[in-house]
N, C-alpha and C positions, 0 to 999 in steps of 0.2 A: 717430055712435055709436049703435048698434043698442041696445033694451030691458033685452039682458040682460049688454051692458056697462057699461050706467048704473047697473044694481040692484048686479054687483060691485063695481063704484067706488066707490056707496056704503059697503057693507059693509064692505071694506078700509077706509074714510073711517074707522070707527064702531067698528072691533077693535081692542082691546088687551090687550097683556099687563100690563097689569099687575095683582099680587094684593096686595088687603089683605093687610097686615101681622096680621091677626086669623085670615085663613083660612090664612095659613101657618102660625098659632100652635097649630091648630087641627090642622090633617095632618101637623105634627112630630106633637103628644102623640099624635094616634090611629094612628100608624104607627111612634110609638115612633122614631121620630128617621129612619128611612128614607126619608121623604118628600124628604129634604135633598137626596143620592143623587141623586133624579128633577127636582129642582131645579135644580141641577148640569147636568145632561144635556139639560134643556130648555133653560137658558140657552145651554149652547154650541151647540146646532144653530139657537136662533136667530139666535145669531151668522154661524154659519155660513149661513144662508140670505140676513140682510139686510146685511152687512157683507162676502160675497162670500170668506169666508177659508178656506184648507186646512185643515181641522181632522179630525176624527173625532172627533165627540161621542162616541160609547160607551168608545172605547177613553181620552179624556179620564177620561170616568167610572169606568173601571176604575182608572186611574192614580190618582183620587183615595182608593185603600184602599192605597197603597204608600209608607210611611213616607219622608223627605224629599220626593218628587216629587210627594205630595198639598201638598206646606207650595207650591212655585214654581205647579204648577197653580191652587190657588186664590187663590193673588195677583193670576196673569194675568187667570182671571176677574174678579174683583173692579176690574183696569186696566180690562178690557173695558168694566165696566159704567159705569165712569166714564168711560171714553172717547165711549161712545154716549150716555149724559147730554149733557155735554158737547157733541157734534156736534149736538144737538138745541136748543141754547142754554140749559141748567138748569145754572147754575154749580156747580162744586164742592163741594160739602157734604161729602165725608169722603177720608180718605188711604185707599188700596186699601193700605198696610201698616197702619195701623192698625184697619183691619177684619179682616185676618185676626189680627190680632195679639187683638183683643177674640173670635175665632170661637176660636181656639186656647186661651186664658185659659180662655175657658166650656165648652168638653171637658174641658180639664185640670180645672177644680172639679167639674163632673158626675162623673166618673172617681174623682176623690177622693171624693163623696158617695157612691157606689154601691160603694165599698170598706170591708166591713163592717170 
């Protein structure tokens, strides 16, 4: 292994994705909730890249602005992400329907808020 296989090894070793739950609280309110959207779309291409799957992120991401087929899209995400917990050894901690079922709840009340 040559110098500048070891220095990426490392680097891969040391990357992640994952984001505090504060900085995504953080690029909802300053994007005004479109941050989610890009959220969305990062997830599936990572998908797509480390899980090897047929997907198209963008058009996933379009689908998630089309009433019914954003509710089965974001569930699948949501399977996904507990699938790849999971395959990583992080037990279970929530139902991918009950997550969208609390994501769905919290638009329907914002919606209601924002209806003078």
């Amino acid at each position: 292994m040559n110098k500048e296989d070891k220095i990426s090894a490392d680097r891969s070793e040391q990357f992640s994705n994952i984001q505090p739950i504060g900085h995504f609280v953080i690029l909802m309110l300053a994007t005004f909730g479109l941050y989610l959207f890009y959220w969305f779309y990062r997830n599936w291409k990572q998908f797509k890249l480390h899980q090897k799957l047929e997907i198209r992120p963008g058009w996933l991401t379009v689908g998630v602005f089309i009433p019914i087929v954003n509710i089965i899209l974001l569930y699948r995400q949501f399977k996904y992400i507990r699938g790849s917990a999971e395959s990583r050894g992080i037990k279970e901690l929530y139902s991918p329907g009950w997550v969208l079922f609390g994501y769905l709840f919290l638009n329907a009340m914002v919606a209601k808020l924002s209806d003078p």
